[in-house]
Backbone bond lengths (Angstrom), bond angles and torsions (degrees), N, CA, C in turn:
res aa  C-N    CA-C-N  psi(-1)  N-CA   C-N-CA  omega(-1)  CA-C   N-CA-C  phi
1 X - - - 1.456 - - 1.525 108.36 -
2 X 1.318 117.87 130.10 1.551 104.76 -175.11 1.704 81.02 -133.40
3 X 1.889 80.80 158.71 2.008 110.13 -145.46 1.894 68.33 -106.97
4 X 1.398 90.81 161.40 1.710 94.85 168.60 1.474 103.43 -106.37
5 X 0.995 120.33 162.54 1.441 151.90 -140.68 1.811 112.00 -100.91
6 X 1.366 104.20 -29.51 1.412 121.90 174.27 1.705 109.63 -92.68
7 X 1.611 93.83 114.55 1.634 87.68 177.00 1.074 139.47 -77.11
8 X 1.540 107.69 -12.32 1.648 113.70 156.32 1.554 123.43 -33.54
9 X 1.538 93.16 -72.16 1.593 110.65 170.52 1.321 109.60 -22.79
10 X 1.550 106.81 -65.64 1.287 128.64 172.79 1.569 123.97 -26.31
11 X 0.624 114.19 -72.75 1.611 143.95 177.08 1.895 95.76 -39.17
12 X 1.746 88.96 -65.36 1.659 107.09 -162.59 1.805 116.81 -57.96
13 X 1.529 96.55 -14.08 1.278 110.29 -170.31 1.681 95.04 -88.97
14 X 1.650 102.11 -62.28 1.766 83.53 170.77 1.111 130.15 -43.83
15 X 1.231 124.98 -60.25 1.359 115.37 -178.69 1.641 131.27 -57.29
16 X 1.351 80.88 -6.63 1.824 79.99 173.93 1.391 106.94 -101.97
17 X 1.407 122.30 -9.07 1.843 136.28 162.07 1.220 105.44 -55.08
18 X 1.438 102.02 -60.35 1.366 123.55 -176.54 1.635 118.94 -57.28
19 X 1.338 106.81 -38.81 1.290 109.87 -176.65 1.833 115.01 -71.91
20 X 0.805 94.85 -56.22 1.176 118.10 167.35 1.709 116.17 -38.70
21 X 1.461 125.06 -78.06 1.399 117.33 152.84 0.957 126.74 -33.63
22 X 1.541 149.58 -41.58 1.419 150.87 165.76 1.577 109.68 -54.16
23 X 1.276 109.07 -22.46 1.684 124.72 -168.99 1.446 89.07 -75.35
24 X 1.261 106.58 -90.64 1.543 132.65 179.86 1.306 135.30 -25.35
25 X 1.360 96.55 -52.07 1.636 121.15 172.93 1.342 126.08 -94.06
26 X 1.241 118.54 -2.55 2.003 121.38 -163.13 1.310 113.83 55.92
27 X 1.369 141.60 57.77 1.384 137.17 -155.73 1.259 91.71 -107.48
28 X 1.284 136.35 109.82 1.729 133.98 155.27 1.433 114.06 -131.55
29 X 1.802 103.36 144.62 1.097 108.28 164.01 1.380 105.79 -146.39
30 X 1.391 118.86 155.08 1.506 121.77 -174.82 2.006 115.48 -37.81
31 X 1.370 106.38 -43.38 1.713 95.70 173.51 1.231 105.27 -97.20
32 X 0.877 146.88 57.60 1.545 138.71 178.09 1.475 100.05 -110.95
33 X 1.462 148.69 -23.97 1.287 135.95 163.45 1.383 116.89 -70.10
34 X 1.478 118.22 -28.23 1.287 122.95 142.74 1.099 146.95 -43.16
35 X 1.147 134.19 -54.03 1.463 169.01 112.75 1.633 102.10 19.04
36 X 1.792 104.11 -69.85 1.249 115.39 -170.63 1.243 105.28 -83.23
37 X 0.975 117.14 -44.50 2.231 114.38 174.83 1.659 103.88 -39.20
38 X 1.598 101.88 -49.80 1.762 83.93 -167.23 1.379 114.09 -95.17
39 X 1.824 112.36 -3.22 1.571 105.86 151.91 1.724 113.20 -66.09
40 X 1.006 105.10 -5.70 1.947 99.66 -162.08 1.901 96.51 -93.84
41 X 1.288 105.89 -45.91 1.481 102.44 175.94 1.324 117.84 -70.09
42 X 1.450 111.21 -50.31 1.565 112.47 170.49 1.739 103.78 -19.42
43 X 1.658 99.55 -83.40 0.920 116.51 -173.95 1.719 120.61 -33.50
44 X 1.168 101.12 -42.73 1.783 101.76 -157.17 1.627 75.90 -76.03
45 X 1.165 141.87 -58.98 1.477 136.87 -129.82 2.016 100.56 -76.38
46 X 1.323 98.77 -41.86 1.455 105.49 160.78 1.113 118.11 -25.43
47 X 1.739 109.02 -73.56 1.486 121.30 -158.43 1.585 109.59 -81.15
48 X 1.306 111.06 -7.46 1.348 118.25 152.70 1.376 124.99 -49.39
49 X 1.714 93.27 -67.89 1.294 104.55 179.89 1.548 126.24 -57.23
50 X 1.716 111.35 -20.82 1.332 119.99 176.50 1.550 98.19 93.99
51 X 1.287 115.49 17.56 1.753 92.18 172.04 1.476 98.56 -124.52
């Protein structure tokens, strides 16, 4: 299995792992809307940037 190389991607893929399990499962904890906001920008600003 090969991971891609761009950490945006990276990022974008967790959070959609992530999103997804919280969906599925009822997963909460007090920072977790946090958590995911600054995985979600991380992410977007990355793939902006192209890396």
């Amino acid at each position: 299995m090969k991971f891609t190389n761009n950490l945006g991607m990276l990022l974008l893929a967790i959070w959609l792992i992530v999103t997804g399990l919280i969906a599925l499962l009822g997963l909460s904890f007090s920072g977790l809307p946090i958590i995911m906001a600054i995985l979600a920008i991380a992410a977007g600003v990355l793939i902006l940037m192209g890396r």
